[in-house]
C-alpha positions in Angstrom: 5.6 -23.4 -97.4 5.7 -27.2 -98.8 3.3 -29.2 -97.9 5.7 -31.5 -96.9 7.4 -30.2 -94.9 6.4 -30.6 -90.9 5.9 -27.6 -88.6 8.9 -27.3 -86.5 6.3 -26.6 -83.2 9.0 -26.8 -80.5 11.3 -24.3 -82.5 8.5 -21.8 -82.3 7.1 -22.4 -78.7 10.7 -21.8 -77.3 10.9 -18.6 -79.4 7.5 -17.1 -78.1 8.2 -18.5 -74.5 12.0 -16.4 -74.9 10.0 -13.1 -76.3 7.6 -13.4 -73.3 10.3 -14.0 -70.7 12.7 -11.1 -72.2 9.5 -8.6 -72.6 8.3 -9.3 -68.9 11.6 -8.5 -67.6 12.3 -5.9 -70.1 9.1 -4.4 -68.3 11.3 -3.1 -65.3 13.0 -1.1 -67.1 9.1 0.8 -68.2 9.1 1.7 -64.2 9.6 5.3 -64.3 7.5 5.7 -67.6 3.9 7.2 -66.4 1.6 4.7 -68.2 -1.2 6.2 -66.0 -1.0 9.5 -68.3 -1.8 7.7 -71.5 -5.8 8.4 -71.6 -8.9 8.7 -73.2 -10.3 11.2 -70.9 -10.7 14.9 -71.9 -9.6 13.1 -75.7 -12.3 10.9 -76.8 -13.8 11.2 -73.5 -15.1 14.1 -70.9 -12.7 14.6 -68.2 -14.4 13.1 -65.1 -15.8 15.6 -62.3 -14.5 13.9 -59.8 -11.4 11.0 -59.2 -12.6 7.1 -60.2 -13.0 5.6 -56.9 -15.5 2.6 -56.1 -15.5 -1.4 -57.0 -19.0 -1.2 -59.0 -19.9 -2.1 -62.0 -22.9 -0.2 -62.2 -21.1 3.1 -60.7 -19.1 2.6 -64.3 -15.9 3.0 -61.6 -13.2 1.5 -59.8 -10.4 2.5 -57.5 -6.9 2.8 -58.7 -3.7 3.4 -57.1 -2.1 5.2 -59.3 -2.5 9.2 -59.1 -1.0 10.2 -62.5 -4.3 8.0 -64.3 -6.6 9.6 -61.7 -5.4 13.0 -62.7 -5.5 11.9 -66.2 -9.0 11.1 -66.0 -10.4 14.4 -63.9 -11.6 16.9 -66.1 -9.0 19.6 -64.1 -6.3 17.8 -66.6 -8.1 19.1 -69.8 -9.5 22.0 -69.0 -7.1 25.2 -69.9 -7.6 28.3 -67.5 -9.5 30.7 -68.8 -8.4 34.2 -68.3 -11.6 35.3 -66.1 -11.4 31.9 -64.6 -10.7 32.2 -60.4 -9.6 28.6 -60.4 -10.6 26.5 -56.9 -9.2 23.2 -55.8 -11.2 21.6 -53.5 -9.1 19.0 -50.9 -10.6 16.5 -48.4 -11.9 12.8 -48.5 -15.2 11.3 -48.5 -17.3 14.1 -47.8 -15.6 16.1 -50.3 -15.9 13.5 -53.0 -19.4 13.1 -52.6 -20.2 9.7 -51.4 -24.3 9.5 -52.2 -24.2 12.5 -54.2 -24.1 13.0 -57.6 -21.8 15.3 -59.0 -24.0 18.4 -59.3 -25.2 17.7 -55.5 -21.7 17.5 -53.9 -19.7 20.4 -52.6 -18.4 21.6 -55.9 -21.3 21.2 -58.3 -23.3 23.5 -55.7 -20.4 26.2 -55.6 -20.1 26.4 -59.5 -24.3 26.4 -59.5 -24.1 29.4 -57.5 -22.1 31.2 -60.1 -20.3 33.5 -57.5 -16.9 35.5 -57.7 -13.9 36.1 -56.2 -11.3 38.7 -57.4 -13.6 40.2 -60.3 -13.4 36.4 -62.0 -15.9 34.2 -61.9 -15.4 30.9 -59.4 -14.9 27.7 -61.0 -14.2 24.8 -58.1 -13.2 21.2 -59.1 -13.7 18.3 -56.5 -10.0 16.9 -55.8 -11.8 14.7 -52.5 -10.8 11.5 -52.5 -12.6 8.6 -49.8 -10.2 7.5 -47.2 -9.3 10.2 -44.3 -5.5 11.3 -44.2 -3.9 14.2 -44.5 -0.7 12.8 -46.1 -2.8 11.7 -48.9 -4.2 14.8 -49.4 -1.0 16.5 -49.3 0.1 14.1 -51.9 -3.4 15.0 -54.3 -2.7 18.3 -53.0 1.1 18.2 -54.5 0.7 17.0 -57.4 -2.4 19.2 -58.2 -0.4 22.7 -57.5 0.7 22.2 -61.4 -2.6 23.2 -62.5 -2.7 26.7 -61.7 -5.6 27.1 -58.3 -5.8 31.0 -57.3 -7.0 29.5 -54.3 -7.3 25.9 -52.1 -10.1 25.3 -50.0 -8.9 21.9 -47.5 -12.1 20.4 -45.7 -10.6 18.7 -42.8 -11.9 16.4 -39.4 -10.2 14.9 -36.4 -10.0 11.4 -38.2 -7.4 13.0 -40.6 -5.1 13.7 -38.0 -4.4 10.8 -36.2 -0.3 9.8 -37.0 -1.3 5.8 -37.2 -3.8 7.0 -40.3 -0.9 8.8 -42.4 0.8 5.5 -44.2 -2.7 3.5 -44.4 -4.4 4.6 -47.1 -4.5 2.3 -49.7 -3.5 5.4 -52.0 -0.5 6.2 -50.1 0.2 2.4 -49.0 0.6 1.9 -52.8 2.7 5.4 -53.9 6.2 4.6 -51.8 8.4 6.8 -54.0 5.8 9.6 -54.2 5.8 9.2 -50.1 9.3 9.4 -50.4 9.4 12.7 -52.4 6.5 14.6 -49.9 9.0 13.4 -46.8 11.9 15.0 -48.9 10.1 17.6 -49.9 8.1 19.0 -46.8 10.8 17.1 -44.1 8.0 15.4 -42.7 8.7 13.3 -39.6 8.1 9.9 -41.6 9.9 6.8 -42.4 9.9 6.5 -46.2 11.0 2.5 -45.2 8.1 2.6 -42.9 6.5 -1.3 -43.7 3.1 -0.2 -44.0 4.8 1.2 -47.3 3.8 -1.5 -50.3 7.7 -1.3 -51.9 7.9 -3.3 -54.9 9.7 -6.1 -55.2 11.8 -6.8 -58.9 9.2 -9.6 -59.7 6.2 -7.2 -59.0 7.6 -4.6 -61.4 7.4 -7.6 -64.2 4.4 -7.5 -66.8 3.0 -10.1 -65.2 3.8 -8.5 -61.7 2.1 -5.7 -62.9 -0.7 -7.1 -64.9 -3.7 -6.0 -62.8 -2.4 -2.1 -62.1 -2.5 -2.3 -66.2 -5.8 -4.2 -66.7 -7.0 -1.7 -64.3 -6.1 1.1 -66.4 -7.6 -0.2 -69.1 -10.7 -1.0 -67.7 -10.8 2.8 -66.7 -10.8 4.1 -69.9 -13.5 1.6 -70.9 -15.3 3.2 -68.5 -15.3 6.3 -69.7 -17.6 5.6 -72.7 -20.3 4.3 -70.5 -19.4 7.7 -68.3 -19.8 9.8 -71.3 -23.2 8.5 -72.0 -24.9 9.3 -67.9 -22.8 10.8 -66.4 -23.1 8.5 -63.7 -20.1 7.8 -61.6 -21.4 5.9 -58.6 -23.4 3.3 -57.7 -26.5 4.9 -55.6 -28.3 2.2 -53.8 -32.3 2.2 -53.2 -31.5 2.2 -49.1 -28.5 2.6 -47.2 -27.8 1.6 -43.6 -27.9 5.4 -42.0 -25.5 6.5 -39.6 -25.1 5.3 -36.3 -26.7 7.2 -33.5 -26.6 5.2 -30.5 -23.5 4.2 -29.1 -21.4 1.9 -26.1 -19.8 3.6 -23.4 -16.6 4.3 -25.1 -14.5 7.6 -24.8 -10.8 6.2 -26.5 -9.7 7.5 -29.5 -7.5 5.7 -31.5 -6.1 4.0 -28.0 -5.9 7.7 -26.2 -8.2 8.1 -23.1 -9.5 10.3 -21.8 -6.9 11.0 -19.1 -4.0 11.3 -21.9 -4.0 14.0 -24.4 -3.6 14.7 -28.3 -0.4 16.4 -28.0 1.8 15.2 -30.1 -0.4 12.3 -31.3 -2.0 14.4 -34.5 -0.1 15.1 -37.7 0.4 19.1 -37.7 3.3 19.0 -40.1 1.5 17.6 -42.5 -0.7 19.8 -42.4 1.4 22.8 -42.1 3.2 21.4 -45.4 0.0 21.6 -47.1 -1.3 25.2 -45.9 2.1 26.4 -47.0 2.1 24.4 -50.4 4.3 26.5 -53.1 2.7 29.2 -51.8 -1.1 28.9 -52.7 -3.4 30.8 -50.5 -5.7 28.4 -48.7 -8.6 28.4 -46.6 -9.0 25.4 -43.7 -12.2 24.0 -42.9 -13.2 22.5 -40.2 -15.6 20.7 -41.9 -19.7 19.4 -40.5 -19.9 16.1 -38.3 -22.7 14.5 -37.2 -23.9 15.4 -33.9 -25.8 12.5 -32.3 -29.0 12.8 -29.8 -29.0 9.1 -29.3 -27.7 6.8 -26.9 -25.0 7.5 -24.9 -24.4 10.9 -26.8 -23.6 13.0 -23.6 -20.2 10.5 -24.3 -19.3 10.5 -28.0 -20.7 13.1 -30.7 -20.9 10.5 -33.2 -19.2 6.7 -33.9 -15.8 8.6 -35.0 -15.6 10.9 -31.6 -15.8 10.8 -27.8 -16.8 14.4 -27.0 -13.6 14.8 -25.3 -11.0 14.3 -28.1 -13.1 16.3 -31.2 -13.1 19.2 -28.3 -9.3 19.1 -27.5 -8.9 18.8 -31.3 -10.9 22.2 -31.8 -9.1 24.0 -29.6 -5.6 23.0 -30.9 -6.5 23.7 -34.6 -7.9 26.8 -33.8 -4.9 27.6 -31.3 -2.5 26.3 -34.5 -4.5 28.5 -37.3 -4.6 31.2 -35.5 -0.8 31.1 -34.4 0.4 30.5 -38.1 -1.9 33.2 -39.5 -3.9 30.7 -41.7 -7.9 31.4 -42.8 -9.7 29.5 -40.5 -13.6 28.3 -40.8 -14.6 26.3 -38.2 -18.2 24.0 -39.5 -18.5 21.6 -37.5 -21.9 22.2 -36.0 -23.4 23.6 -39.1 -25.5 20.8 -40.1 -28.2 19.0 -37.8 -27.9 15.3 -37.7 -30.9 14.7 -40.2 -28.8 16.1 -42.8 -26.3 13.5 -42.6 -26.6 10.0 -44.9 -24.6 7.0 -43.8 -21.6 8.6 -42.0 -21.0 10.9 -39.7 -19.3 12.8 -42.0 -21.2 12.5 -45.1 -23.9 15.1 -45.9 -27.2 15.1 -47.6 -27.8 17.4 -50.9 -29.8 19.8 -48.6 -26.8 19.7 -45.8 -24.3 19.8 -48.8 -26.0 23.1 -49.6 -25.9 24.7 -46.5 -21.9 23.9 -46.5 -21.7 25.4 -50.2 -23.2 28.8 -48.7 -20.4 29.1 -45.7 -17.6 28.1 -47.9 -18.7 30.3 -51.3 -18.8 33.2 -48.8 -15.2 32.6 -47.7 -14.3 32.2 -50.9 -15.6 35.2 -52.2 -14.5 37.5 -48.9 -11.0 36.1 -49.6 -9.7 39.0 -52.0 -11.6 41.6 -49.9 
């Protein structure tokens, strides 16, 4: 270029702006392409044990709403079936997931420690909990997991999953419209796939710059994954934690029900029914452990989730559905005193977490007897 000759600045300005403005909007048109599938995990990276969930730095996490990178990033995704391999998908929330507990501690790393067997093939269970209790958004893990060949589902389950005000808030589900839209087709579920508690995108939020931090969050994820590599660690485990609640107020509702009303028709069988009948994948239902308070006003409510009255009504109608459907049926709940619970009623300790592995390695392995 001469010397001479001036820099034409507004030429070029109006240029870049035009590129910007044509690639953010071209950027709709990217919608149906699964950028959550481009990873580094089970590549460059080990597949992660469990789904990223968590806002921590120090966990080396974060939660994403998008299930196609959290798949991407779970070591199921890389990790071809072996030919002795009797393949396990564990399905719940919290509990399952292992919140306080590192991956070894949690339900699945004390199954695959006990190096059991079911059907003359050796057990090999992978942690598909995710925090947040809902049964549609474990049908929707549940759905898109059936791809990856389980012999056999094991879904940990409580009374807080049921509840039809819990299905649509999930921040997972919230966030997944069309996939809500598919399990409704799908299953014919009684939902309203334009339910508003449904995030639907607007044209502007399907924009680059609409989109900007579902992308900077999936690139933060896979810088993660070095740090992962490196410890292993995958959580943030704090020096105390505020235990869980034992005394409580003199309150028997339940999401709004008294005492005098009943569950009937207030708790999301279908969904469940959808799930147990999945493609055709034989599952086990677990009522899974819950804390069972001694404390104040404990003749009233078990623990801060239940009044004594609804988690007994909700007993008897899961095992009155179960048994009526023909589905295996292991009912938990009491199999863990309360000292073996961490900061939830629903959360176990490594010891508790044990005692669970033993009841639901048995079923597993009595399941092709």
């Amino acid at each position: 270029m001469n010397p001479q000759t001036p820099i034409r600045l507004l030429p070029l300005l109006l240029k870049a702006t035009l590129l910007f403005v044509l690639l953010n909007f071209a950027f709709i048109f990217l919608g149906g392409f699964p950028l959550g599938k481009l990873s580094l995990y089970n590549k460059i990276f080990p597949g992660r044990e469990r789904f990223p969930f968590g806002e921590n730095q120090r966990g080396y996490n974060l939660s994403l709403f998008n299930l196609d990178a959290m798949f991407a990033a779970h070591v199921l995704a890389g990790s071809p079936k072996a030919g002795d391999e009797f393949r396990v998908l564990l399905i719940g929330d919290s509990s399952v997931w292992g919140t306080l507990l590192t991956p070894e501690q949690n339900l699945a790393g004390q199954l695959n420690s006990q190096n059991i067997s079911a059907c003359g093939k050796t057990v090999h269970a992978y942690n598909l909990g995710y925090p947040y209790i809902s049964l549609l958004q474990e049908l929707m893990i549940l759905d898109e997991a059936l791809q990856y060949q389980p012999d056999l589902v094991v879904w940990l389950t409580t009374l807080e999953s049921f509840p039809q005000d819990k299905q649509l808030a999930a921040p997972l589900v919230a966030n997944s419209p069309e996939r809500v839209k598919e399990l409704i087709t799908k299953y014919q579920l009684p939902l309203d796939p334009n339910d508003p508690a449904l995030n639907h995108p607007t044209a502007w939020d399907r924009t680059l710059i609409g989109r900007r931090k579902e992308i900077a969050d999936l690139i933060r994820l896979q810088l993660y994954g070095a740090m992962w590599a490196s410890t292993g660690v995958d959580q943030f485990y704090p020096e105390s934690y505020e235990p869980a609640q034992l005394d409580y107020e003199k309150d028997n509702e339940f999401h709004a029900i008294k005492p005098a009303e009943t569950l009937q028709g207030k708790l999301s069988f279908e969904i469940l029914d959808a799930g147990m009948n999945a493609a055709s994948v034989p599952t086990i239902l677990v009522n899974e452990p819950i804390l069972i308070s001694n404390g104040v006003n404990s003749d009233i409510r078990y623990n801060f989730f239940y009044p004594r009255w609804a988690f007994d009504e909700y007993r008897a109608a899961l095992a009155e559905h179960a048994a009526a459907q023909g589905y295996p049926y292991v009912d938990l709940w009491d199999l863990a005193p309360m000292t073996e619970f961490t900061n939830s009623g629903v959360h176990l300790t490594p010891f508790g977490e044990s005692m669970l592995a033993e009841q639901v390695g048995a079923s597993i392995q009595n399941f092709c007897k």
